[in-house]
N, C-alpha and C positions, 0 to 999 in steps of 0.2 A: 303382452307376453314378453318374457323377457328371453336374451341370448343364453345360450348355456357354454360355459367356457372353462378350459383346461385347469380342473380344481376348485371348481365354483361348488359351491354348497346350494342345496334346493331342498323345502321342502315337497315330500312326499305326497301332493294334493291327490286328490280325489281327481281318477282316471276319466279323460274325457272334457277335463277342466283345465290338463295342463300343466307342468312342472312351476312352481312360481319359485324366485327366491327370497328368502325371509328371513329375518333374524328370528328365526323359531324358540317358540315357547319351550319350557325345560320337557315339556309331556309331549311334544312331536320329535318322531322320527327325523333323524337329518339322512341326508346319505351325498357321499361325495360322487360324482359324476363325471365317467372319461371324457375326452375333449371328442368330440362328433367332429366327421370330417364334413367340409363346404356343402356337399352334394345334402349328408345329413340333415346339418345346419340347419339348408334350405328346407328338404322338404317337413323338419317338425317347426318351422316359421309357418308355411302353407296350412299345417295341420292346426295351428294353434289358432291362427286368422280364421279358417276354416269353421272352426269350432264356435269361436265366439259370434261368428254371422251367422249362425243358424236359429240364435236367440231361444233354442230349447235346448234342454239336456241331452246329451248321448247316451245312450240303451246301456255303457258303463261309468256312469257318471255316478258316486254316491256308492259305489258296492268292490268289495274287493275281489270279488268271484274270477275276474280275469287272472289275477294273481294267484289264485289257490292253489293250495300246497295238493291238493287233492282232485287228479283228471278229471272225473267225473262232473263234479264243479265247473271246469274248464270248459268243459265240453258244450253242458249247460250254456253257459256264456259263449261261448261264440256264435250257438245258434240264435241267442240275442245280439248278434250285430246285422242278424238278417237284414235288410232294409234303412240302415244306419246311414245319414245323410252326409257322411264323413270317411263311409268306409274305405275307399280307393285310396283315399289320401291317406289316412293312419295303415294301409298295408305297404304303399310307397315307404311312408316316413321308413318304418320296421325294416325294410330291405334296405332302406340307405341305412341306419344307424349302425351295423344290424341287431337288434332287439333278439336274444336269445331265451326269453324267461316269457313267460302269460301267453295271454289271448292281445295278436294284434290283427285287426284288419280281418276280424273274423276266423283268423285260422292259430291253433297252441303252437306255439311256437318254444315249448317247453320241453328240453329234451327226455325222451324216457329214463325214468330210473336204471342204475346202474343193478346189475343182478348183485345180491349179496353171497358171503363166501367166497372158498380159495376156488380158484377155478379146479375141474377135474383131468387128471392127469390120467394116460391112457398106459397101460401097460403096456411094453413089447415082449414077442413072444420068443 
């Protein structure tokens, strides 16, 4: 696993597997990533350790459902981290980083949609 650091580049791997860094193919996603504070650091170190000693997949390992653009999905997915032999530690990591998008640690962490339109304005009488 490697360190994530102030403007480092990562590929976008498949969740559960761990950010790597790579000189990515032209067809992968890049995305540049904020500097994590120590606390963070630590706990997505723990998490990635964590991960690969388990020597099977995690329940979001291969699917982007955590991610989706669409609740319901979400929702879906976190019910599969029921039982997930990782969970404590990817809900730490989330609170240390803090992770404001997907399903971490079994709970969305994806804020609700903003209501669209002008807001309504109330007459006075």
């Amino acid at each position: 696993m490697t360190q994530r650091r102030p403007g480092s580049v990562v590929k976008a791997s498949r969740l559960g597997a761990g950010p790597r860094t790579t000189e990515a193919r032209s067809s992968e996603r890049r995305i540049n990533l904020p500097a994590l504070s120590p606390t963070a650091e630590s706990a997505h170190l723990r998490l990635g350790l964590a991960i690969a000693a388990t020597f099977r997949p995690t329940p979001c390992a291969g699917s982007d459902d955590w991610l989706s653009e669409a609740a319901e999905v979400r929702a879906a997915a976190a019910e599969s981290c029921t039982g997930c032999q990782v969970l404590s530690l990817c809900a730490q990591y989330a609170d240390a980083a803090p992770e404001a998008c997907g399903v971490w640690g079994g709970v969305d962490r994806t804020p609700a949609a903003a209501k669209r339109g002008r807001p309504r304005t109330r007459k006075s009488a």
